[in-house]
C-alpha positions in Angstrom: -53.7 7.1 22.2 -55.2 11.0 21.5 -52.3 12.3 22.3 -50.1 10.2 19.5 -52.7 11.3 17.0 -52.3 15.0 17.9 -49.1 16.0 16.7 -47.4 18.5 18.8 -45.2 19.9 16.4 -41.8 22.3 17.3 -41.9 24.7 14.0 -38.6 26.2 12.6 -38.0 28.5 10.0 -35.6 26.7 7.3 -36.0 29.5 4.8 -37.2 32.9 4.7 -40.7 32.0 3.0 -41.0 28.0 3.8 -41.6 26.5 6.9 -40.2 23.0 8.6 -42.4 21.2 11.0 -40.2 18.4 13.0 -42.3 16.1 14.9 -41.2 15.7 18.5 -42.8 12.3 20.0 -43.0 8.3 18.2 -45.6 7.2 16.7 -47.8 9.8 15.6 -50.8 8.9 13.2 -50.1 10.5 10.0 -53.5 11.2 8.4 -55.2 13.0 5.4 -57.4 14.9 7.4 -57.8 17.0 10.6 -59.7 14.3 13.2 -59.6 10.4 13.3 -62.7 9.8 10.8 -59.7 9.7 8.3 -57.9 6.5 8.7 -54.1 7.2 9.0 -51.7 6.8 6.2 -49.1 5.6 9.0 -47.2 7.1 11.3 -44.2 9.2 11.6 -41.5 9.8 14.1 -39.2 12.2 16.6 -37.4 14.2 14.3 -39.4 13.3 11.1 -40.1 16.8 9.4 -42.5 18.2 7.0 -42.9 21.0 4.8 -46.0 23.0 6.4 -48.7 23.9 4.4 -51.7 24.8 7.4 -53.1 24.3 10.4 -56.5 23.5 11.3 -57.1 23.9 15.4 -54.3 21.0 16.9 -53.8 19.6 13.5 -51.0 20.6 11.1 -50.9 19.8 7.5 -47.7 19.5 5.7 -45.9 17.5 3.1 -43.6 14.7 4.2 -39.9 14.6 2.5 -40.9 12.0 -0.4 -44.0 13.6 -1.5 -47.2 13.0 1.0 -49.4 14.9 2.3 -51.7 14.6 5.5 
C-alpha cells in the first residue's frame, strides 16, 4: 500500500520553463500534503500528468489538468 501512495513519477520537459510529471503505476493516492496524515483527495492513474510545482523528499507536488493541487 506505501508504495501506491509514493508516486514514482517519470518527469518530461514539455516546455522550455514548465515541467510535466506523468504518473507511471494505478492507483496512486493523490493528497494535499507530503506523508499520509493528509487524507487523499483520490487517486490518479498510469499516464495521468501534472504540472510540477516541487518536490519534498519522495513526494512531488504538482497541479492536475482541471485545476488541483496535492
Amino acid at each position: 500500500m506505501l508504495a501506491r501512495t509514493i508516486a514514482v513519477l517519470s518527469m518530461i520537459v514539455a516546455a522550455a520553463s514548465a515541467l510535466t510529471c506523468t504518473v507511471n503505476d494505478d492507483g496512486v493516492n493523490y493528497r494535499p500534503g507530503p506523508g499520509s496524515q493528509y487524507p487523499p483527495f483520490g487517486t490518479v492513474n498510469r499516464g495521468q500528468n501534472l504540472n510540477y510545482r516541487r518536490r519534498s523528499g519522495d513526494w512531488i507536488m504538482g497541479d492536475l489538468w482541471g485545476g488541483r493541487t496535492g
